[in-house]
C-alpha positions in Angstrom: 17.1 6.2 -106.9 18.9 7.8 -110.2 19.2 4.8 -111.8 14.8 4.2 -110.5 14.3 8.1 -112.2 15.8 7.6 -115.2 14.1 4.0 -116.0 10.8 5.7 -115.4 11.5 8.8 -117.5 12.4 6.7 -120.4 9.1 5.0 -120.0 6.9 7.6 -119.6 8.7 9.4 -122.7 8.2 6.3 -124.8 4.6 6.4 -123.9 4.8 9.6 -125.5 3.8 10.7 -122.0 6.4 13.8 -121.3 6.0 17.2 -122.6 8.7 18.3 -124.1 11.2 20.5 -121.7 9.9 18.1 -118.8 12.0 16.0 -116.3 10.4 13.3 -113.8 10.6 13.6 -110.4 9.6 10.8 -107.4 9.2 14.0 -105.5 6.8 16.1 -105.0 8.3 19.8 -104.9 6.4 22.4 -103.2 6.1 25.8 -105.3 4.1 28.8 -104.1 4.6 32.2 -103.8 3.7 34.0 -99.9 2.8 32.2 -97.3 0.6 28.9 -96.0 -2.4 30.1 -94.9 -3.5 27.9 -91.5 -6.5 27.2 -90.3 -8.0 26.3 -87.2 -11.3 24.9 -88.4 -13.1 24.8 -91.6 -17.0 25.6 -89.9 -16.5 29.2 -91.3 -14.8 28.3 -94.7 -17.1 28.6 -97.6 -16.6 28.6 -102.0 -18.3 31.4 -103.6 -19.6 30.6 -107.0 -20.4 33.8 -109.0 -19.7 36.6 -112.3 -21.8 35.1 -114.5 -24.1 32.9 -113.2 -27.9 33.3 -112.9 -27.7 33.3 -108.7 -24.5 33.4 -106.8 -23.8 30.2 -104.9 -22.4 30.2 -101.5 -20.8 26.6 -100.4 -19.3 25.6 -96.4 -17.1 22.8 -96.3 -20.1 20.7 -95.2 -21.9 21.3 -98.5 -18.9 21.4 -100.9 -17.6 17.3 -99.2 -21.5 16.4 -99.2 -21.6 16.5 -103.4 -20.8 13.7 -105.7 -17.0 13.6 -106.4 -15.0 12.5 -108.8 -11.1 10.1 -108.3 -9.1 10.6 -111.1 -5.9 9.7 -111.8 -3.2 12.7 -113.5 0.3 13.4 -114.8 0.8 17.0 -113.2 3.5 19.1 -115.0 5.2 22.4 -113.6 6.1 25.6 -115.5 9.6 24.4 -113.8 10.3 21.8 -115.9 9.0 18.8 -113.6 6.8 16.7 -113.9 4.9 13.6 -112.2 3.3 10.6 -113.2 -0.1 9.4 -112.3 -0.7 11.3 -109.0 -4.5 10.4 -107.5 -6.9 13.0 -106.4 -10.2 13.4 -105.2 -12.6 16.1 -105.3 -15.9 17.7 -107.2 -16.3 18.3 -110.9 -17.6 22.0 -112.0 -19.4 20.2 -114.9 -20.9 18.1 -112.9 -22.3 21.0 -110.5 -23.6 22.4 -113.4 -25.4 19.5 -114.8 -26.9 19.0 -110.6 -28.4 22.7 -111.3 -26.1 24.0 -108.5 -25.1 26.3 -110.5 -26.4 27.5 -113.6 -24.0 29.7 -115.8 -25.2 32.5 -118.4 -24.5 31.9 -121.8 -21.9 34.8 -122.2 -19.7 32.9 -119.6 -16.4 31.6 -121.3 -13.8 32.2 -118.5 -13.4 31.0 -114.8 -11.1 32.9 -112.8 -9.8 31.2 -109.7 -9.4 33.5 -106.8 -7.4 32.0 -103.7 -6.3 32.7 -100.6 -4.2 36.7 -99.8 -6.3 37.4 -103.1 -4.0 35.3 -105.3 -6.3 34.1 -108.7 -5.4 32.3 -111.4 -7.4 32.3 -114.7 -8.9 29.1 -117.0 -10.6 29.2 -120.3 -14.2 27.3 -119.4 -13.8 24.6 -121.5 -10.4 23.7 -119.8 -12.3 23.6 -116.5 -15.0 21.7 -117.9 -12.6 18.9 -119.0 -11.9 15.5 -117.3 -8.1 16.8 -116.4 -9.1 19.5 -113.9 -11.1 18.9 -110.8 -11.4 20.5 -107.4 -9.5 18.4 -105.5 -9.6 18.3 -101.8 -7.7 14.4 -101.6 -4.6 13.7 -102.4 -3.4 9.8 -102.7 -6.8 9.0 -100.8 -5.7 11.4 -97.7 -6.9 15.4 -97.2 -4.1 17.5 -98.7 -1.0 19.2 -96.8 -1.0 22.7 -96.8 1.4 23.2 -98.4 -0.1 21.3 -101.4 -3.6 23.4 -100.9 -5.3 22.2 -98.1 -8.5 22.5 -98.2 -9.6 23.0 -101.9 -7.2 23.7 -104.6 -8.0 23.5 -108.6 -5.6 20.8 -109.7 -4.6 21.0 -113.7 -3.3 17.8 -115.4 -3.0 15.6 -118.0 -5.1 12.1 -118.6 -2.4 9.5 -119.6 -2.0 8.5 -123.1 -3.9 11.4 -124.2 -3.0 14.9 -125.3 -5.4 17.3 -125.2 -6.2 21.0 -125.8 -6.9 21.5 -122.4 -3.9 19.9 -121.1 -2.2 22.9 -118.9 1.0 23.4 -116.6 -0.4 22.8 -112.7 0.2 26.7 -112.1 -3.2 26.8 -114.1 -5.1 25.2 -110.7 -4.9 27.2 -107.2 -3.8 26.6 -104.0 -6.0 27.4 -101.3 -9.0 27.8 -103.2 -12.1 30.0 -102.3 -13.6 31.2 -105.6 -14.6 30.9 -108.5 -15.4 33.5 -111.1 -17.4 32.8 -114.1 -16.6 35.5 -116.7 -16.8 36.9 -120.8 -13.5 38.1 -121.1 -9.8 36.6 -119.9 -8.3 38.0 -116.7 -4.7 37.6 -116.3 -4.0 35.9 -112.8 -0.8 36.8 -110.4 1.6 34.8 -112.4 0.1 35.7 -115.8 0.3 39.6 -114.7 4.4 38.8 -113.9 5.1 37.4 -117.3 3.8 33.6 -117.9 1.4 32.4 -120.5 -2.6 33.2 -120.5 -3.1 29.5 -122.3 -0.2 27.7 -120.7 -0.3 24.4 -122.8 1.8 21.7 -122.0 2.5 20.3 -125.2 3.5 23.5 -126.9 5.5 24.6 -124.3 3.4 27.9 -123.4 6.1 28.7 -120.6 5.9 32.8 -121.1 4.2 35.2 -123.1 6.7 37.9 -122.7 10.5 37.6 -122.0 12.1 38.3 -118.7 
């Protein structure tokens, strides 16, 4: 298994692939802060869309699975220093429920904070979540996520392979347990940004922290 890990990290680092600071991991740790929120049914689950849109949007999980979704594949990288290759996820585009008229943002909108579950948020420059490398994911490897992954929603952050982009961001930048989404004109630090870790978060640079500990 070492000898598998090591093979794979040369590989991917050849393929210019991992950020610098990052190890690869076959695993897939589990990193959250609180607790797993359960649930016993989804029928009273619903996605708020609002801040600065022209009418709020309310979604149940009938609505949210019914639109179009998107299967990408992503290299996820944690704030920790690990990171893995091509993951699969399923799940629904924000651009693309913009350009259905689901939603229709004001022009002043140039943030989107992600509020979860026991009011933990997370926040997102727009054109970050408007980019092929962050998606609303509610599949995981072609199967509903665990909970302690997300399940139902989370935002999922990663990188497309083979290309490094601006918008590339460490996976704290997508929420667990996601149940809102706020459109905003000015940044909001989330939890983890308010305790010490970067507002832009980019991979490549290594945006870790924006204050030391």
């Amino acid at each position: 298994m070492f000898n598998q890990r090591k093979e794979l990290e040369e590989q991917v680092s050849h393929e210019n692939r991992l950020p610098p600071g990052q190890s690869l991991t076959l695993k897939f740790p589990v990193l959250h802060y609180g607790p797993v929120p359960r649930y016993a049914g989804l029928d009273d689950w619903t996605l708020e869309l609002r801040g600065l849109v022209e009418a709020p949007v309310t979604l149940s999980w009938k609505e949210l699975t019914a639109l179009p979704t998107r299967t990408i594949t992503l290299d996820i990288h944690c704030v920790t220093h690990w990171s893995k290759f091509d993951t699969l996820w399923e799940g629904v585009h924000i651009k693309d429920m913009i350009d259905a008229g689901l939603v229709k943002l004001k022009p002043e909108a140039k943030y989107v904070i992600q509020h979860c579950e026991y009011g933990f948020t997370v926040n997102l420059p727009l054109e970050a979540a408007l980019a092929d490398n962050f998606i609303l994911a509610y599949k995981y490897d072609g199967k509903p996520l665990d909970p302690d992954h997300g399940y139902p929603l989370r935002g999922l952050m990663g990188a497309v392979a083979g290309q490094h982009a601006n918008s590339d961001r460490y996976l704290w930048k997508g929420g667990k347990w996601l149940r809102g989404l706020e459109f905003t004109a000015e940044d909001k630090p989330g939890f983890w940004e308010e305790a010490g870790y970067s507002m832009t978060a980019n991979v490549w640079k290594e945006e870790r922290f924006r204050r030391s500990f």
